[in-house]
LOZA-295103 format. One record per residue (C-alpha): y, x, z negated; residue in three letters. Coordinates in Angstrom, 2 decimals, always signed. Layout:
REM residues N
      c2      c1      c3 residu
       Y       X       Z    ALA
...
***
This chain:
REM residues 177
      c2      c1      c3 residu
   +0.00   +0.00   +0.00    UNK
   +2.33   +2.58   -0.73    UNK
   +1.88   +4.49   +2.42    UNK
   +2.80   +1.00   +4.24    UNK
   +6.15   +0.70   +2.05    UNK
   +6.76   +4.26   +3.17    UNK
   +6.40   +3.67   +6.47    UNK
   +8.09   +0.90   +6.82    UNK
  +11.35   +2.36   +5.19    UNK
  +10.82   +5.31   +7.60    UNK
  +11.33   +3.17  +10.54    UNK
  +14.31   +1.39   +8.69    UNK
  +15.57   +4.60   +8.66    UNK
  +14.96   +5.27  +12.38    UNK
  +16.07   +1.90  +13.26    UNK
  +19.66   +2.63  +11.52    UNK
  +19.92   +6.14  +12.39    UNK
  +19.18   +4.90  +16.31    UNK
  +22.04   +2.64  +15.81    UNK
  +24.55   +4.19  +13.62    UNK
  +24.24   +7.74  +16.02    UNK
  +25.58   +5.88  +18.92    UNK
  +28.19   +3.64  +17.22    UNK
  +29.42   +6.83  +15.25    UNK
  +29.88   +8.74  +18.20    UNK
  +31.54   +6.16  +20.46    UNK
  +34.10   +5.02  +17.34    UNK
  +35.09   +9.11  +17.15    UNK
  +35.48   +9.17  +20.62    UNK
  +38.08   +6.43  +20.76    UNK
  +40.21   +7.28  +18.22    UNK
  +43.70   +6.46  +18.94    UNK
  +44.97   +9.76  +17.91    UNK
  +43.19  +13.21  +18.10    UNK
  +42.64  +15.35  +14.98    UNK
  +44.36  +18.83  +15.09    UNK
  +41.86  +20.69  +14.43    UNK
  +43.56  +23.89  +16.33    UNK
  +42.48  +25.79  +19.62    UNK
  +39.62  +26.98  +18.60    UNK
  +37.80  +23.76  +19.96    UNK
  +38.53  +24.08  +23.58    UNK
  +35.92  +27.01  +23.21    UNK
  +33.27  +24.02  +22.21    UNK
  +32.35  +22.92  +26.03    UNK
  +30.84  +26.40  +26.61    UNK
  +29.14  +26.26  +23.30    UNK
  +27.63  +22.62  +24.06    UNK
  +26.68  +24.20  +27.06    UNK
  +24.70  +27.15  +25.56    UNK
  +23.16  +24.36  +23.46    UNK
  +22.12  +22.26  +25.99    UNK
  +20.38  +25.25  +27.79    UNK
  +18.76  +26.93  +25.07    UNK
  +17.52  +22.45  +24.37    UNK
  +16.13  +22.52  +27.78    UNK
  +13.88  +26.06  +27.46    UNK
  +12.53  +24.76  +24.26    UNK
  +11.47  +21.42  +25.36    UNK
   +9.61  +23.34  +28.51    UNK
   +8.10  +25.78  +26.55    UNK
   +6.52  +23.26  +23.94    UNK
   +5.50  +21.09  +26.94    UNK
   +3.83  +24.34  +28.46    UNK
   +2.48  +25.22  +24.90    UNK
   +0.87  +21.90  +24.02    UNK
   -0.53  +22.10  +27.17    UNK
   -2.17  +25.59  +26.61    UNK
   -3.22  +23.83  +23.14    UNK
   -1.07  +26.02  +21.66    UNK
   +0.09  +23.58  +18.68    UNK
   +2.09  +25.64  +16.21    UNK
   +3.74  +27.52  +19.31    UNK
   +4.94  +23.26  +20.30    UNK
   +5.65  +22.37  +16.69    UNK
   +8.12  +24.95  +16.97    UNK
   +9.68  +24.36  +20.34    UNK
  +10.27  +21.18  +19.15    UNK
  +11.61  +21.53  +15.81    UNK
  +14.40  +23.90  +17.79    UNK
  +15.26  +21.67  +19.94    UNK
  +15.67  +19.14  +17.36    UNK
  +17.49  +21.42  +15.70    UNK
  +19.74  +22.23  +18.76    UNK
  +20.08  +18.30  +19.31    UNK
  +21.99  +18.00  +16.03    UNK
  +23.93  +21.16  +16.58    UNK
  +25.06  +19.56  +19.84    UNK
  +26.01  +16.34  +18.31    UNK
  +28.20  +17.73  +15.38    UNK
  +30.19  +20.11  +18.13    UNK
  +30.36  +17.28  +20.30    UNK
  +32.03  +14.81  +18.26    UNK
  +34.10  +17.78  +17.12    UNK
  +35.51  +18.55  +20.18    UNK
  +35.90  +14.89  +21.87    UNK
  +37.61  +13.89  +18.51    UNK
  +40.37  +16.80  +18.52    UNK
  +40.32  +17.25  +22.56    UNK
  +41.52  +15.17  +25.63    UNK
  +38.93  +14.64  +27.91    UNK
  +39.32  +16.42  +31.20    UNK
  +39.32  +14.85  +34.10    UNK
  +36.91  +15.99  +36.76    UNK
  +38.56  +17.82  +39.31    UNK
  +36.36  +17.63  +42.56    UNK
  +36.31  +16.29  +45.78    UNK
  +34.85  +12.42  +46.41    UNK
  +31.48  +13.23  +47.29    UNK
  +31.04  +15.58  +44.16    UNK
  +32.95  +13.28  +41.83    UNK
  +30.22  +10.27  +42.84    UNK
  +27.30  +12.75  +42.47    UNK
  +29.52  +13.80  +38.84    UNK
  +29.65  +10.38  +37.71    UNK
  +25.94   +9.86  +38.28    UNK
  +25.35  +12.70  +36.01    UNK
  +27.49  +11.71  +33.60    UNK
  +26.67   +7.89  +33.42    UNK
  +22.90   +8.37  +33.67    UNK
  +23.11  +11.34  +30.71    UNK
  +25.15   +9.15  +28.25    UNK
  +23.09   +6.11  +29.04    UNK
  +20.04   +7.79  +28.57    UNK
  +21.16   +9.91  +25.26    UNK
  +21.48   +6.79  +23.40    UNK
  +18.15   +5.35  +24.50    UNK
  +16.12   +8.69  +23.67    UNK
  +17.61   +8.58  +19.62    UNK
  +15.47   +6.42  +18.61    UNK
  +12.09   +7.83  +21.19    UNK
  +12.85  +11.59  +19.81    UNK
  +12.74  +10.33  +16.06    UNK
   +9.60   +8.27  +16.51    UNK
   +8.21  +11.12  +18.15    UNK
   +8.55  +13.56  +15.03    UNK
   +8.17  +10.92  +12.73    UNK
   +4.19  +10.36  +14.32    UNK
   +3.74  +13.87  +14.66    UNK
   +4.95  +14.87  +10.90    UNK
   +2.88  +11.97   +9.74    UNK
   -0.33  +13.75  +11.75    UNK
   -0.39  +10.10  +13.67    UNK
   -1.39  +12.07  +16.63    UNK
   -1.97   +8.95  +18.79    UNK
   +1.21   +7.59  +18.60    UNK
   +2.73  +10.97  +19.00    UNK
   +1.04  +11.08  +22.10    UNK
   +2.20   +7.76  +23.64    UNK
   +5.70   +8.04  +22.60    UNK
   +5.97  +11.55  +24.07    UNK
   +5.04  +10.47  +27.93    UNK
   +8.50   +8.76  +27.36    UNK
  +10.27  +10.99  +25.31    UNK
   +9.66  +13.70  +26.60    UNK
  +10.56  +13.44  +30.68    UNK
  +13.91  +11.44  +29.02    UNK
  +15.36  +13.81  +26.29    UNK
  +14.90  +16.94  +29.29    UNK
  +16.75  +14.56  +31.92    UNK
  +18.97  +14.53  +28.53    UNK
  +19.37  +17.92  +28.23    UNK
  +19.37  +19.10  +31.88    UNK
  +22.33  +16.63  +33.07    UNK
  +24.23  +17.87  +30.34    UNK
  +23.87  +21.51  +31.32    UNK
  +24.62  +19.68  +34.74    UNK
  +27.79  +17.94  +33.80    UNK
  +28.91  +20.60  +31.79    UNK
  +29.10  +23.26  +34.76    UNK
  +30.27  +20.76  +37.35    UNK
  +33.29  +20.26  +34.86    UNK
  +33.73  +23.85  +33.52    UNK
  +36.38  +24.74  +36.06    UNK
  +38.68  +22.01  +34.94    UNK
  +38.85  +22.81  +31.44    UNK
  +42.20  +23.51  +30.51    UNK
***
């Protein structure tokens, strides 16, 4: 019985954490005024960048480990990029609460192939939340089987994730101010 209770407040954790994420992020990003937080934030694009980058080798090379059966070698991966995900969510809001965002500066056909990036990353970020914490959630609770299901999702999502953001990050870099 207990393990029940437990498990059900762990996915009324999930459930909030899937919600309140987003809604954080979105109610930083439209604040009326920015925060001064000085110049040193305008150096936070190419750090989200690194982020993203180092997000997307990790999730490979736990994809490639797990396949290899190599378990603690994935375990790892993963934890990292989990890690990484919440380092790139704290610098994010950081800089899109104390910094304008920039406009992208290409020509039509690039700005439609920008946009697709850009609309298809943020759509899909919020939608993988709640995926990637299911995912550790079954695989710290050694419920293998659900870990497995989850993960044909997560997993192809939260690197299309990652990726486009590397993506949208170097088709804007030139028009950082």
């Amino acid at each position: 019985m207990a393990q029940t209770l437990e498990n059900k407040k762990s996915m009324v954790w999930i459930r909030v954490l899937s919600i309140a994420i987003p809604l954080a992020v979105a109610v930083l990003l439209s604040l009326p005024t920015k925060l001064d937080l000085g110049d040193w934030v305008y150096g936070l694009p190419h750090a989200i960048g690194v982020v993203n980058t180092l997000t997307s080798i990790c999730l490979i090379v736990a994809y490639v480990a797990i396949r290899q059966k190599k378990v603690k070698v994935h375990k790892q991966m993963n934890s990292a990029a989990f890690v990484l995900g919440a380092i790139f969510l704290v610098l994010y809001v950081i800089y899109h609460a104390s910094a304008e965002s920039t406009p992208y500066g290409g020509d039509d056909t690039t700005r439609y192939i920008y946009y697709f990036f850009l609309i298809s990353h943020i759509l899909l970020s919020i939608g993988v939340v709640p995926l990637v914490l299911l995912a550790f959630y079954y695989a710290l609770n050694n419920m293998i089987d659900k870990h497995k299901r989850i993960v044909k999702y997560t997993f192809p999502i939260w690197l299309y994730v990652s990726v486009t953001g590397v993506t949208v990050y170097l088709m804007i870099s030139p028009y950082y101010p």
